[in-house]
MIDREN-955923 format. One record per residue (C-alpha): y, z, x. Coordinates in Angstrom, 3 decimals, padded with zeros to 6 digits. Example, Ala and Ser with C-alpha at 12.3 -4.5 7.8 and 13.67 -1.06 7.14 Angstrom:
REM MIDREN-955923
<<-004.500, 007.800, 012.300>>
<<-001.060, 007.140, 013.670>>
REM end
This chain:
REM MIDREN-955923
<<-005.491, -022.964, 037.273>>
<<-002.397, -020.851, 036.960>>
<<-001.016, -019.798, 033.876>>
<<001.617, -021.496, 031.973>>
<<005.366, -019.729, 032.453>>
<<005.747, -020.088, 028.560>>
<<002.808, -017.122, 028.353>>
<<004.420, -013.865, 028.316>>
<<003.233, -010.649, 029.620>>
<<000.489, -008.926, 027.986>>
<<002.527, -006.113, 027.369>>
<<005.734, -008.118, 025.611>>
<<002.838, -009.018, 023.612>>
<<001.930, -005.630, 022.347>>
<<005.658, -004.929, 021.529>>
<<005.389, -008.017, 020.055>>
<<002.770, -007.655, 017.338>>
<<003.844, -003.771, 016.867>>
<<007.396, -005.522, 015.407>>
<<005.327, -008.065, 013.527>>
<<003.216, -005.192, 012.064>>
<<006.007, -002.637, 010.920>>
<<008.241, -004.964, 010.341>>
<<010.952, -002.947, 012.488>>
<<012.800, -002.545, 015.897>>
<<012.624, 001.070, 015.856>>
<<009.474, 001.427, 014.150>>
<<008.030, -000.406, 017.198>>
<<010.026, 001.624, 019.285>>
<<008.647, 004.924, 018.436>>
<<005.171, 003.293, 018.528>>
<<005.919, 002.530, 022.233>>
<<007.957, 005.042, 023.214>>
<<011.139, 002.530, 023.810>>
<<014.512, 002.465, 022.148>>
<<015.432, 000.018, 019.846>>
<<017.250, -001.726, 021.987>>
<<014.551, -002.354, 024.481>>
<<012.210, -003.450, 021.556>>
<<015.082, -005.839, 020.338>>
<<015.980, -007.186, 024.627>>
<<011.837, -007.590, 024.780>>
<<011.809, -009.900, 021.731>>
<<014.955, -011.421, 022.691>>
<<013.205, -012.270, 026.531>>
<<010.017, -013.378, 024.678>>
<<012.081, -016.096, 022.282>>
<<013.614, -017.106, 025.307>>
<<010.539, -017.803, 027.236>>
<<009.053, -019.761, 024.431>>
<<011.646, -021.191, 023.349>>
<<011.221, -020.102, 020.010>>
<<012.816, -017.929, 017.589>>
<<009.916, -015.342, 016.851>>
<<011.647, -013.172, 014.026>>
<<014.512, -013.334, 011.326>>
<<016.588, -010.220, 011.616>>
<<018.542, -008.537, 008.226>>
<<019.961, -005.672, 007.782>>
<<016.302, -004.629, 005.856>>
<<014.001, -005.574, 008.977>>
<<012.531, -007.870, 011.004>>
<<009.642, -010.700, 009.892>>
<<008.299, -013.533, 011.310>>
<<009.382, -016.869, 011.055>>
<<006.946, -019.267, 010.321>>
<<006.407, -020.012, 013.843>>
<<006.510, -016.990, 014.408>>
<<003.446, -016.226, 012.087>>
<<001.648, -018.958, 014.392>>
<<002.522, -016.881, 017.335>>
<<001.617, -013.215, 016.863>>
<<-001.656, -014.882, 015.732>>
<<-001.982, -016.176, 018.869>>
<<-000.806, -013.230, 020.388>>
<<-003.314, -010.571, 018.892>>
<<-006.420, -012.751, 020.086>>
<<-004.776, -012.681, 023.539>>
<<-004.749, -008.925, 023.714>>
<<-008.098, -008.423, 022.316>>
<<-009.748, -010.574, 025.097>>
<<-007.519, -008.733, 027.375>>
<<-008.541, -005.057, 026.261>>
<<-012.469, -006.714, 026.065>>
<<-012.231, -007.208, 030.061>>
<<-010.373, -004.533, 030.662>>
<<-013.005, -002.048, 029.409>>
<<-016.213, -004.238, 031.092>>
<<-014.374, -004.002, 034.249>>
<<-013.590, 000.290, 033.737>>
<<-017.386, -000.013, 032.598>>
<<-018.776, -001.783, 035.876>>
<<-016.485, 000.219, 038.022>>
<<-018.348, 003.185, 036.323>>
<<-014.516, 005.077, 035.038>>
<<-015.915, 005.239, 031.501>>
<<-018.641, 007.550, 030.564>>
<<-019.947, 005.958, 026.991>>
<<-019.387, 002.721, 024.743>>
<<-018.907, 001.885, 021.023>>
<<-018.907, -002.005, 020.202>>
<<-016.551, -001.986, 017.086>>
<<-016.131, -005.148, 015.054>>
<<-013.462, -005.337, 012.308>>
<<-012.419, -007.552, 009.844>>
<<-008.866, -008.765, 010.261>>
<<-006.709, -006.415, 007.454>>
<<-008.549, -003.697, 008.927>>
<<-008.233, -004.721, 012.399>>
<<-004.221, -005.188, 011.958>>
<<-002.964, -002.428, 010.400>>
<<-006.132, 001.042, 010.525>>
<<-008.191, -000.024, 013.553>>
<<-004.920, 000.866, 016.317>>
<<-004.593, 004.091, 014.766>>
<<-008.175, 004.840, 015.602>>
<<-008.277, 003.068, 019.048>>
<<-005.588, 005.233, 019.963>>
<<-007.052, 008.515, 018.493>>
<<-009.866, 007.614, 020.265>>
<<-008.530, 007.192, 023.402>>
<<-006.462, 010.425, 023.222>>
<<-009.720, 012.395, 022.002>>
<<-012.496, 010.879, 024.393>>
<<-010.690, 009.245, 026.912>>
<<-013.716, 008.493, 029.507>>
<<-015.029, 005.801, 026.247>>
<<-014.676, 002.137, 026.220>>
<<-014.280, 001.509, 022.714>>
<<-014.246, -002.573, 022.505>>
<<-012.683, -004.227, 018.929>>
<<-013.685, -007.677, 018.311>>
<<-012.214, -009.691, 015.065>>
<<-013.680, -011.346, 012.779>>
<<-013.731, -011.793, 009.198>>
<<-015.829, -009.514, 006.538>>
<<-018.860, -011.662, 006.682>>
<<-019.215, -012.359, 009.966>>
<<-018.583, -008.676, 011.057>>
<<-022.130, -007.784, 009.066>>
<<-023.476, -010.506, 010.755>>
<<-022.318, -009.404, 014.254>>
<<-023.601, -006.216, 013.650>>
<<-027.472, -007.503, 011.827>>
<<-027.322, -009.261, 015.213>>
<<-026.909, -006.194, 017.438>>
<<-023.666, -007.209, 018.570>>
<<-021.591, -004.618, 017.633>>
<<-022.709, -000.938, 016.891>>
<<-019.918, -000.281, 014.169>>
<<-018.605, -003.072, 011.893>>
<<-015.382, -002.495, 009.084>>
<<-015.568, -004.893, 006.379>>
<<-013.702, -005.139, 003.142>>
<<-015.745, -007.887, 001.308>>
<<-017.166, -006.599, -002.546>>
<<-020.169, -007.210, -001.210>>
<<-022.870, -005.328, 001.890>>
<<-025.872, -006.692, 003.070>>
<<-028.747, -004.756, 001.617>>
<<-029.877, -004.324, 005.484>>
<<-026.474, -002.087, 006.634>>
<<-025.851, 000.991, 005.700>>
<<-022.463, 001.973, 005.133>>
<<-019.811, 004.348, 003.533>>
<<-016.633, 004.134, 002.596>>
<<-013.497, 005.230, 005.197>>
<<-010.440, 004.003, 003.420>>
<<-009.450, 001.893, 000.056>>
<<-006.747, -000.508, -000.427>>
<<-006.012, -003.128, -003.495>>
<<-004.918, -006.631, -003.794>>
<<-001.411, -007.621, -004.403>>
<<000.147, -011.048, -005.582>>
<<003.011, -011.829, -003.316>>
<<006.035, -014.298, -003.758>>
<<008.851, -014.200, -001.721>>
<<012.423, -013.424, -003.478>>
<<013.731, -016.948, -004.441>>
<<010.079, -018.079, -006.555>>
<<009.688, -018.654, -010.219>>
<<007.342, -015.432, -010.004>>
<<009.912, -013.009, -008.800>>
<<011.283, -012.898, -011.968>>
<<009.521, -009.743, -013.105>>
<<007.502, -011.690, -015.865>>
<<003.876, -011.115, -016.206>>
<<002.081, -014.353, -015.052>>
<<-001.223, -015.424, -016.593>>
<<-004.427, -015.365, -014.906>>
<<-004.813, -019.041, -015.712>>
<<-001.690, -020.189, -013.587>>
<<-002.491, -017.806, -011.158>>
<<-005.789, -019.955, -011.397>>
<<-004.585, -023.317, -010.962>>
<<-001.521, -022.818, -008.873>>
<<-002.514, -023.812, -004.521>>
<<-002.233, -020.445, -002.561>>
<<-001.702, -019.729, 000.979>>
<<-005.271, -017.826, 001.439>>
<<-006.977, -016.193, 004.325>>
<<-009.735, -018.187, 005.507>>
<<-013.314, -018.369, 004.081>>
<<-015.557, -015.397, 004.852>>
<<-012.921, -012.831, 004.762>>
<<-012.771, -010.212, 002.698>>
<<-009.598, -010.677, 000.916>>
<<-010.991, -014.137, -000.155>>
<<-014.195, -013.192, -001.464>>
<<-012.839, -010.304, -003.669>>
<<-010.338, -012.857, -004.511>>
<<-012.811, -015.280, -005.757>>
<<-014.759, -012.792, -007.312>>
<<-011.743, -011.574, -009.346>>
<<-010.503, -015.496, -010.248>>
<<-013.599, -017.844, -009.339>>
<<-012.022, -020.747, -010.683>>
<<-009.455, -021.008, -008.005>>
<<-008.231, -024.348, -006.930>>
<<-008.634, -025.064, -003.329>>
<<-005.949, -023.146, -001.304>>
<<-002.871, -024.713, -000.385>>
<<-003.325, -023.239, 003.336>>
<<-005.820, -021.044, 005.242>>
<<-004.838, -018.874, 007.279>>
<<-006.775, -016.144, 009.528>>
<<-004.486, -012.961, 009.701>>
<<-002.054, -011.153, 007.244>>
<<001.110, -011.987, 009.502>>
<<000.606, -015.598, 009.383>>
<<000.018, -015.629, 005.573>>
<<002.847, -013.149, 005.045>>
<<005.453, -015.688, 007.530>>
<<003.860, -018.839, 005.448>>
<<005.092, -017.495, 001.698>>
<<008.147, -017.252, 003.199>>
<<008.476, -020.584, 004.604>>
<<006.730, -022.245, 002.167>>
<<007.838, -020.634, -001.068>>
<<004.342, -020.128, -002.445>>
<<002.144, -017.534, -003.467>>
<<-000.433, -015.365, -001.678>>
<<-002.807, -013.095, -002.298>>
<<-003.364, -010.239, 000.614>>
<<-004.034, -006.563, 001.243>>
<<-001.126, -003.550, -000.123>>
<<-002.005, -002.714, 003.459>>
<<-000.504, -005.677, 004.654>>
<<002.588, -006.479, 002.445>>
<<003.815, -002.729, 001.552>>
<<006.526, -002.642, 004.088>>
<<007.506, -006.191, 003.182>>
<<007.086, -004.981, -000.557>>
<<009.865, -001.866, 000.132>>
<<012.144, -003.761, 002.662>>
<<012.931, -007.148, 000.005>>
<<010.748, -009.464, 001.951>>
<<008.425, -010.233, -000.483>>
<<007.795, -009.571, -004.450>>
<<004.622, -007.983, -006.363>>
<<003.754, -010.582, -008.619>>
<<002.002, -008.885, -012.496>>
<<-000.766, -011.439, -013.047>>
<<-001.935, -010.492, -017.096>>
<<-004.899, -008.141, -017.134>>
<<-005.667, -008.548, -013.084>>
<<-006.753, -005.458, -011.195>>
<<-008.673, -006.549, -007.500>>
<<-009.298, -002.530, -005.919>>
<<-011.019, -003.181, -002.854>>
<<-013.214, -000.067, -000.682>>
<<-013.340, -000.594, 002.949>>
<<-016.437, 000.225, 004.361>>
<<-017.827, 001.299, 007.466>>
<<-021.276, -000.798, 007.758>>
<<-023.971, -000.068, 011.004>>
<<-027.408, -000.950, 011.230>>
<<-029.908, 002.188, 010.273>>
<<-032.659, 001.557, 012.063>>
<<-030.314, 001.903, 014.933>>
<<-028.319, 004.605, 013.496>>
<<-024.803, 006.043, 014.393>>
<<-025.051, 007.981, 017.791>>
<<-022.743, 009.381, 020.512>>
<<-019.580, 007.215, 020.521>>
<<-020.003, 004.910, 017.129>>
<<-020.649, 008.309, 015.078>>
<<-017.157, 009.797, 017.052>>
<<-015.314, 006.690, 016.083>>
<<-016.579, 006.619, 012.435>>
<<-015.811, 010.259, 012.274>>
<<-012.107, 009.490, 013.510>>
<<-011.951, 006.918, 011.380>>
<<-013.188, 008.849, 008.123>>
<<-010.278, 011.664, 009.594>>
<<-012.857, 014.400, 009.369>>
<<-016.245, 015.230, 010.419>>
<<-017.751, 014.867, 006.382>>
<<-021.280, 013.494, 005.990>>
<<-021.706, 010.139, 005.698>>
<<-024.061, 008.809, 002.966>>
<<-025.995, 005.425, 003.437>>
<<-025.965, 003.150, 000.829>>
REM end
């Protein structure tokens, strides 16, 4: 079976979901190391080869179109099965020394976890350190299960049998784009935020469960949706509401791309937690990528 020619390169890929991410040419370019003009001829090769127009460009940024959103999706579980083989094959060949199983939930596995990868790599460079994604609930499960040896969640809510502590904190944001009835600046009651469809991330994930916890009479979701960019591409093409992480949306927030919506009274302040099993404990490469990921070496304290 050979692969199809509309598949691009693993590392157009990466480019690819760095301009997704930060919501810029150069940004992506620095991340790289490439000029914004290489960032801009890789995208423009990529469209090309699938045919499909990938971003919107403005004078304020790139984002995705709502295709687009479809297609970094696409694109990020590519390159995680890519770096997963890649680091069993440096692992049978016997190049790596150690190994730290890291599962993340999808905000976290966006926008923190390649900061850490990459620290890690720089710092301990003979480690395999594998990411799988998933969302908050099923990361706790994966690592109950002995699947992973690390797991970052950022559901309300641990399982009494993890211990954890927390690396990093984000909040909850509204988000409309520019041309909605919401953008207007006015404060919007909870009930209408209530009864109105959203585009959602999927069930499971953290962002839905705090969400639920905060409104939990909901109606069902206008669209589900299992990563940040393809929410954040959807409100724009579909001129509806979401609810995600100030992680996710703060670029789009400063560039014009989207709108903070006030919903009356509504505060959702989320900690995300680093969760590990402690009968196991942390050991050798899970404790040097929680201590990375923490950005010092400060105790941690179980729950």
């Amino acid at each position: 079976m050979s692969l199809s020619p509309r598949v691009p390169e693993l590392s157009a890929l990466d480019v690819l979901l760095s301009v997704g991410r930060l919501g810029s040419m150069g940004a992506a370019g620095r991340e790289h190391g490439l000029s914004q003009q290489a960032v801009s001829a890789r995208v423009r090769s990529v469209e090309r080869q699938l045919g499909i127009k990938v971003f919107d460009r403005a004078a304020t940024g790139v984002r995705p179109t709502a295709e687009g959103g479809l297609i970094l999706e696409w694109a990020s579980h590519i390159l995680v099965s890519a770096e997963e083989m890649a680091s069993g094959v440096a692992a049978l060949r016997g190049e790596r020394d150690a190994a730290v199983t890291v599962a993340a939930s999808m905000t976290i596995a966006e926008y923190l976890v390649p900061g850490w990868t990459v620290a890690m790599r720089h710092k301990f460079p003979n480690v395999v350190a594998s990411v799988s994604l998933h969302n908050s609930s099923d990361v706790s499960a994966q690592v109950q299960a002995g699947q992973a040896d690390i797991g970052f969640v950022e559901g309300p809510d641990v399982p009494s049998a993890l211990a954890s502590c927390e690396v990093a904190r984000d909040h909850l944001v509204v988000v409309v784009p520019p041309g909605h009835d919401w953008a207007n600046g006015v404060p919007v009651p909870v009930a209408d935020l209530a009864r109105t469809p959203l585009i959602q991330r999927e069930s499971g994930s953290g962002t839905r469960l705090t969400l639920e916890n905060a409104v939990p009479d909901c109606v069902p979701p206008l669209l589900e949706l299992t990563s940040c960019t393809a929410v954040k591409a959807a409100v724009v093409a579909g001129n509806a509401p979401a609810v995600l992480s100030s992680l996710a949306v703060a670029a789009d927030l400063t560039d014009g791309r989207l709108v903070a919506v006030n919903v009356d009274g509504l505060r959702m302040p989320r900690r995300l937690q680093a969760v590990w099993d402690p009968d196991r404990g942390l050991r050798g490469a899970a404790r040097d990528f929680l201590d990375i990921a923490l950005g010092s070496n400060t105790a941690v304290h179980s729950r």
